[in-house]
VEXPA-789430 format. One record per residue (C-alpha): residue in three letters; x, y negated, z. Coordinates in steps of 0.25 Angstrom, whole numbers, padded with zeros to 4 digits, always signed. Example, Ala and Ser with C-alpha at 12.3 -4.5 7.8 and 13.67 -1.06 7.14 Angstrom:
residues 2
Ala+0049+0018+0031;Ser+0055+0004+0029;
end
This chain:
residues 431
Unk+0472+0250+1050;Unk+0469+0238+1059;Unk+0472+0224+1061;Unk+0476+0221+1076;Unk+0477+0207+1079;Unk+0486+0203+1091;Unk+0482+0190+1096;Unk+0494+0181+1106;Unk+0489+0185+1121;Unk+0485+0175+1132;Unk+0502+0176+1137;Unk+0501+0166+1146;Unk+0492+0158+1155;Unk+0490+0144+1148;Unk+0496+0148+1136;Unk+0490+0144+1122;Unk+0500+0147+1114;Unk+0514+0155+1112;Unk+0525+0153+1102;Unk+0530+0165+1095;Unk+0545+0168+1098;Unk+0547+0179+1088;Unk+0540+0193+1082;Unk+0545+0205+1084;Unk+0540+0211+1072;Unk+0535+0205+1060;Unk+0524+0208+1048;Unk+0523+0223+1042;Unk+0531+0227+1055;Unk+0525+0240+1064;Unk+0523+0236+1078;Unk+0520+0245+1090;Unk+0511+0244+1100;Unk+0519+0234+1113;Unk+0529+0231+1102;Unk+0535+0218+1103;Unk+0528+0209+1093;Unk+0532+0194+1096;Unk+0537+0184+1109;Unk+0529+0172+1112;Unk+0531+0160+1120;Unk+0523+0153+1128;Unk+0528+0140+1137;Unk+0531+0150+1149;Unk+0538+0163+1143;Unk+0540+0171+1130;Unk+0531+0184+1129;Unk+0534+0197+1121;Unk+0521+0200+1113;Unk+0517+0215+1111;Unk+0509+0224+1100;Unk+0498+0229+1106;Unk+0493+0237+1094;Unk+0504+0246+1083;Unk+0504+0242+1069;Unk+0509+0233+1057;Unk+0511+0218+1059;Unk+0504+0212+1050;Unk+0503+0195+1055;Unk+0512+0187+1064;Unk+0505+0175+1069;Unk+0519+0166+1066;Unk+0532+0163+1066;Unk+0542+0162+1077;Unk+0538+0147+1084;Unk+0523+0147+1081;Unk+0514+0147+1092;Unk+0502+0157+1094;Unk+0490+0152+1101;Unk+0485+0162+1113;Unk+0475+0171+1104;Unk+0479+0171+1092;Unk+0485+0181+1083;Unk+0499+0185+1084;Unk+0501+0200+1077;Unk+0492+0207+1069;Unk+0495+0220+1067;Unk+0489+0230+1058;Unk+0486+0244+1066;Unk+0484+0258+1062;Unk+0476+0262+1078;Unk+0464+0256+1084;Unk+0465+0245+1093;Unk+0460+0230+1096;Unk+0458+0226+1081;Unk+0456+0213+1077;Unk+0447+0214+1063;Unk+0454+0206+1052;Unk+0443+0199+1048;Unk+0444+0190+1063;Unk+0459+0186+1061;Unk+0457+0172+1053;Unk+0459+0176+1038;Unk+0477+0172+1032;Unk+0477+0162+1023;Unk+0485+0168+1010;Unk+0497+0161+1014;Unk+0496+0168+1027;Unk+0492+0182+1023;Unk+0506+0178+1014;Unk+0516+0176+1024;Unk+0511+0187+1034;Unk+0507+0199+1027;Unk+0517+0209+1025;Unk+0525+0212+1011;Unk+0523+0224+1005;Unk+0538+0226+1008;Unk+0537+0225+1024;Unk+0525+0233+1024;Unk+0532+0244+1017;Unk+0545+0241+1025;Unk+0537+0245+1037;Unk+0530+0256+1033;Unk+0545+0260+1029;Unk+0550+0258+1042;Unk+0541+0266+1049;Unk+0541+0277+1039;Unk+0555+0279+1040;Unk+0553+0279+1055;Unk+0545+0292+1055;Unk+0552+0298+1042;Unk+0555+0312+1045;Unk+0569+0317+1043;Unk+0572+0321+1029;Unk+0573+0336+1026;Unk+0585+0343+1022;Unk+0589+0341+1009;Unk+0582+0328+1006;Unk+0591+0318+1014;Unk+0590+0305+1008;Unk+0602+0294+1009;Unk+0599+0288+1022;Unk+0599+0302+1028;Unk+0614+0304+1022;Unk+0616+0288+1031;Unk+0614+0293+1045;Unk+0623+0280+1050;Unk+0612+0271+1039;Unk+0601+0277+1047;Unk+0606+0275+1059;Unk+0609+0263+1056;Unk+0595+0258+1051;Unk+0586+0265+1063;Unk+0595+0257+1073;Unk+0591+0244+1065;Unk+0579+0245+1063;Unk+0577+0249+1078;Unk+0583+0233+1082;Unk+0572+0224+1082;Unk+0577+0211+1075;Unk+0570+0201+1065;Unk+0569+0203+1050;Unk+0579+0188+1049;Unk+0588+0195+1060;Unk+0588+0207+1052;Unk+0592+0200+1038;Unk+0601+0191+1045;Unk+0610+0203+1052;Unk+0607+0212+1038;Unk+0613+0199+1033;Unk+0625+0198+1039;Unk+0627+0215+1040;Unk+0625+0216+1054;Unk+0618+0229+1061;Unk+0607+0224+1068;Unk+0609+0238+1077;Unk+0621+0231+1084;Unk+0616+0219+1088;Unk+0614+0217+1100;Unk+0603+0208+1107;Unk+0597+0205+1120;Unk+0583+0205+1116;Unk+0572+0214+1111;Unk+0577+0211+1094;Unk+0588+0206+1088;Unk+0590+0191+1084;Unk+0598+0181+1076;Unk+0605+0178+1089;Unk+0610+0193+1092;Unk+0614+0193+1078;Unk+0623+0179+1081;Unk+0628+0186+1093;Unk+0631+0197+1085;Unk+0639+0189+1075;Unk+0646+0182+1085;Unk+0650+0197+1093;Unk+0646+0207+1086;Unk+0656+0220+1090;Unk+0663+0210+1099;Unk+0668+0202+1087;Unk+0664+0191+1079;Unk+0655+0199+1068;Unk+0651+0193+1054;Unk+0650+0202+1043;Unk+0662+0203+1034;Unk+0662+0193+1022;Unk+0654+0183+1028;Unk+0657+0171+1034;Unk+0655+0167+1048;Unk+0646+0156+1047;Unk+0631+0158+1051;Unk+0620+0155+1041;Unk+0612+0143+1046;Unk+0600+0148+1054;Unk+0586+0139+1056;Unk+0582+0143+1068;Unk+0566+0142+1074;Unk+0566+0135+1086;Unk+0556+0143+1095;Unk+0552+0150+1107;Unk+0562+0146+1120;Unk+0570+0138+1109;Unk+0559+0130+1106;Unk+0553+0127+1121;Unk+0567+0122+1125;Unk+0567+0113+1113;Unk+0555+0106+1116;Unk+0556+0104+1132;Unk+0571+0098+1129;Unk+0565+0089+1119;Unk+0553+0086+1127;Unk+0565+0083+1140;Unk+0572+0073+1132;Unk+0561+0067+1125;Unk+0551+0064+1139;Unk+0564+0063+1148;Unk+0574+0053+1147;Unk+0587+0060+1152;Unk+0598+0055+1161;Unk+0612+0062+1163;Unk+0621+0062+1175;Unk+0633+0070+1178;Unk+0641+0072+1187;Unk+0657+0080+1191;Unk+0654+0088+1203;Unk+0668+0095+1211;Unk+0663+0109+1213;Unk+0677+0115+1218;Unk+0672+0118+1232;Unk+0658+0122+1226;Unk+0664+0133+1218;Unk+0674+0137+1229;Unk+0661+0139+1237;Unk+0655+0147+1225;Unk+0667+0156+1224;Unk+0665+0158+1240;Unk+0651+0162+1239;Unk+0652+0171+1227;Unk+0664+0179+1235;Unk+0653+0183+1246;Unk+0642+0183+1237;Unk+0640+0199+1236;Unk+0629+0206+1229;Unk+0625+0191+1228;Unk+0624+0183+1213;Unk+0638+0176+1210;Unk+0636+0161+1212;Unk+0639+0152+1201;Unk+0638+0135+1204;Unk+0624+0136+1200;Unk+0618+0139+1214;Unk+0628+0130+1223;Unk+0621+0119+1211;Unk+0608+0123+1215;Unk+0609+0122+1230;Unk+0616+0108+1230;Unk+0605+0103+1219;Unk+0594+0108+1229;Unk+0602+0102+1239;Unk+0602+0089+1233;Unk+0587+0088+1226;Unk+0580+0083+1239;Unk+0588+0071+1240;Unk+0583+0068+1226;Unk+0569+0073+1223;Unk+0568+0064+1210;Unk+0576+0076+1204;Unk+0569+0088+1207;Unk+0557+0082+1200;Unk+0547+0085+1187;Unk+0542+0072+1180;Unk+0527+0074+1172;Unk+0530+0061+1164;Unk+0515+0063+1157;Unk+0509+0063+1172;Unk+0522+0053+1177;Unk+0523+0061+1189;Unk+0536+0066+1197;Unk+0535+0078+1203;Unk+0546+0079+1215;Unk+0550+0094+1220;Unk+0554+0099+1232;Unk+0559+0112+1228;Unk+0571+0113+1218;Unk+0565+0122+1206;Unk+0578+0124+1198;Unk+0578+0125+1183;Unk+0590+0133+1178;Unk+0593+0131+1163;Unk+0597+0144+1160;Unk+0599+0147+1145;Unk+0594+0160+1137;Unk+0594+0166+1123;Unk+0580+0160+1123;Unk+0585+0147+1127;Unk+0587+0138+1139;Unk+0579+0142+1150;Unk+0575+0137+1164;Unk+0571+0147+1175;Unk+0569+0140+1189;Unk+0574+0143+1201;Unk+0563+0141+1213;Unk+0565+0134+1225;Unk+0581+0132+1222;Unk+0580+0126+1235;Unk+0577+0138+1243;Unk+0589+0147+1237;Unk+0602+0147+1242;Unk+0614+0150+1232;Unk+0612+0165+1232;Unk+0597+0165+1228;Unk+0599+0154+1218;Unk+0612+0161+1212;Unk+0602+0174+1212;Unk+0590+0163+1206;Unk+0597+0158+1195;Unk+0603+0172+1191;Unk+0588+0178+1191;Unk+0583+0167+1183;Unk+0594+0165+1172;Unk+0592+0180+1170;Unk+0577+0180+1170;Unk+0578+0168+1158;Unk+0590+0174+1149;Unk+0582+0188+1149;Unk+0568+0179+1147;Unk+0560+0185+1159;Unk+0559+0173+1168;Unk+0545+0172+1172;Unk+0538+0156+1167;Unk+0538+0153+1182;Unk+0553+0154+1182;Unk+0554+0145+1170;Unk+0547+0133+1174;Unk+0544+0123+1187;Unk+0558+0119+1188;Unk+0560+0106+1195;Unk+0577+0103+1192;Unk+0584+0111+1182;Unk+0599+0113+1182;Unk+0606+0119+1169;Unk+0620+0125+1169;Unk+0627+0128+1157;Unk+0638+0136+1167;Unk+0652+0136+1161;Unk+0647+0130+1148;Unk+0643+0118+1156;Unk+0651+0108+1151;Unk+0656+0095+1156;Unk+0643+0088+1157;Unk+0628+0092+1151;Unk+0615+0081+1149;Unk+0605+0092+1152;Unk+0591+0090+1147;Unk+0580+0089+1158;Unk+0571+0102+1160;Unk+0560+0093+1158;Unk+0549+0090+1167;Unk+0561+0090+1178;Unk+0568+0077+1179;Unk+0582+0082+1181;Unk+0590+0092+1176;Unk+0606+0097+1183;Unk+0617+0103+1173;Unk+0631+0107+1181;Unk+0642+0108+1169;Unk+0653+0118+1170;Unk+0662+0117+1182;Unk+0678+0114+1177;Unk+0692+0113+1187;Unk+0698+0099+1184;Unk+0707+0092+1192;Unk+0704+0081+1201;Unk+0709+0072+1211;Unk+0708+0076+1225;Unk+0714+0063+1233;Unk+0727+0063+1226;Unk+0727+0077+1222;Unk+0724+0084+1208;Unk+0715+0095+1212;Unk+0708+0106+1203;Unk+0691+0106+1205;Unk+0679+0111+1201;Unk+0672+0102+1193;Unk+0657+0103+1187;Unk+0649+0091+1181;Unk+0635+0091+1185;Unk+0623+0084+1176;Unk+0609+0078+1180;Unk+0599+0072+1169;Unk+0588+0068+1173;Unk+0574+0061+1170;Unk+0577+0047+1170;Unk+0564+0045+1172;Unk+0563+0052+1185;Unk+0578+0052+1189;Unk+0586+0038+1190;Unk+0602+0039+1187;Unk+0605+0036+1202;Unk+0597+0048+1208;Unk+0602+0059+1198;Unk+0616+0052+1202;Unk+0613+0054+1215;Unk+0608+0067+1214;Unk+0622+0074+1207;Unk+0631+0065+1216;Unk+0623+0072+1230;Unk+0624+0086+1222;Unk+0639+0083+1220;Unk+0640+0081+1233;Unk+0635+0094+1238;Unk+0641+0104+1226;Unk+0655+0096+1230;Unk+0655+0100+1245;Unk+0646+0112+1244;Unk+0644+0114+1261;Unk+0634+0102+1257;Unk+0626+0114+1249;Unk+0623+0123+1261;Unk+0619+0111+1272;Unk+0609+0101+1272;
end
């Protein structure tokens, strides 16, 4: 036996440091070699570490939400082959508190040395079948749980509430407490909670980490640095969604058009009359940087969080390729293989909330932009047309802005020349 020490690889040009998101295994577990092990974040991406060695974990460097320096040691793992071994004697020595808290019990070690026994027990001769053998459903039941990857809390919790972890499903690589919520809410296509029990959750405390945690800390930086002002404005989008309905009925083997792109083509219609908008403010440096090209931040929302992949040059695209953009992007984010360089050097962001949008939104500014545009859902009312009552498509459209950058009368300005366009759409497609 050996002792491996895995220490956190250089993941990352400039990067000191990484948060751990979560372990795949813990202490007294086997691990394979290339097996997942932890994820890490860095400022730029999350990254899924792998074993490089087979053995028995023996030392995690933390808990979910710490931060590991480049070089330091992540996993060690106790190795039965030869390999790159790192002595004992040059890992800095435990405390006694530490060797406390990490080294396995007794009972894990043996519950993995049980595990692993049982996996290559041979079938039991004739004539000396024990009980488990007489429960082939039992067995069944056991390999196919213990084959789903899942926390030990995620395993007590759905032990807890009697559910079979084997029919969860889950859009990741393990099972967690979210697929088990999910599962409570629709589980077999009903509202599943185990007989005799109520309802009601148990209260959760809930880590604030990984993605959670960076989206935390730029919103509270945004309203702390930037002092945020609202404007909102009722846009008449009949004739805008008549065109919308036009197009989509030729379109083809083309993306179905939402309100999304036509928005897009009249922002970037709009922006050059108002460079003050399409702007970044360094308030350390007191420099604003004016763009010429429109690289449009879309807030687009994930199981990991709120995320914003940028759509280059929105200037350049006409509707097809941005409706094609915007569907590439929000896919690459939700399944979290957009690249770093599609998740930062936006200049404007917009963020729709789609049929959840609401009457009127106050959306927080993607901070170091200056301005930030939130379209709300889009509702039929009646309205006057002369002296007629008439049915319209009506849609409220927000703008906060950096009041430090942006005065009241030029974000004014700015919605009321958008209105114009999106209200008589010819004005999208001339200049």
């Amino acid at each position: 036996m050996a002792l491996f020490t895995f220490k956190l690889p250089d993941i990352g040009e400039g990067i000191s440091e990484a948060e751990i998101v979560g372990w795949h295994v813990k202490v007294g577990d086997r691990v394979e070699e290339d097996q997942p092990i932890a994820d890490m974040m860095t400022d730029k991406a999350t990254v899924e570490m792998e074993s490089p060695v087979a053995g028995i974990v023996v030392r995690l460097a933390g808990e979910p939400g710490d931060q590991v320096a480049i070089g330091s040691v992540l996993v060690e793992i106790e190795t039965d082959g030869e390999g790159e071994v790192a002595p004992v004697a040059e890992a800095p020595p435990p405390s006694e508190e530490t060797i406390a808290a990490e080294t396995p019990s007794e009972a894990v070690i043996e519950e993995a040395r049980t595990a692993v026994a049982e996996e290559h027990r041979p079938p039991a001769e004739a004539g000396a079948r024990s009980p488990a053998d007489s429960a082939p459903e039992a067995a069944t039941h056991d390999v196919k749980e213990a084959k789903v990857l899942a926390s030990p809390a995620v395993r007590a919790r759905a032990k807890e509430l009697g559910i079979d972890l084997a029919q969860v499903k889950h859009g990741g690589d393990h099972i967690r407490h979210a697929d088990l919520d999910a599962y409570l809410l629709y589980g077999a296509g009903q509202g599943y909670h185990p007989a005799g029990r109520s309802a009601i959750r148990p209260d959760e405390t809930i880590k604030v980490i990984g993605m959670r945690r960076r989206i935390a800390e730029n919103m509270a930086a945004s309203k702390r640095h930037i002092p945020h002002f609202t404007y909102v404005e009722e846009i008449d989008v009949t004739e805008l969604e008549a065109l919308r309905e036009q197009l989509n009925a030729g379109r083809g083997d083309r993306p179905k058009l939402t309100i999304l792109p036509l928005l897009i083509v009249g922002i970037c219609r709009t922006l050059p009359e108002f460079p003050m908008l399409n702007a970044r403010y360094d308030d350390e440096a007191g420099v604003v940087t004016r763009y010429g090209a429109v690289h449009l931040g879309m807030a687009t929302q994930t199981d990991a969080g709120l995320m914003v992949p940028v759509i280059r040059d929105a200037q350049d695209r006409n509707i097809w390729q941005l409706a094609s953009e915007i569907r590439r992007l929000a896919e690459a984010a939700r399944t979290g293989k957009a690249k770093p360089e599609e998740l930062s050097g936006s200049t404007l962001t917009i963020t729709s909330l789609g049929t959840l949008g609401g009457i009127a939104t106050t959306p927080v500014i993607n901070r170091p932009e200056v301005a930030i545009i939130g379209p709300n859902r889009v509702i039929e009312r009646p309205v006057f047309r002369g002296r007629e009552v008439v049915a319209a498509k009506l849609m409220n459209l927000s703008i906060s802005c950096d009041h430090r950058v942006v005065d009241g009368w030029d974000a004014a300005s700015f919605v009321q020349a958008l209105k114009k366009r999106l209200e008589t759409p010819a004005l999208l497609f001339v200049e």
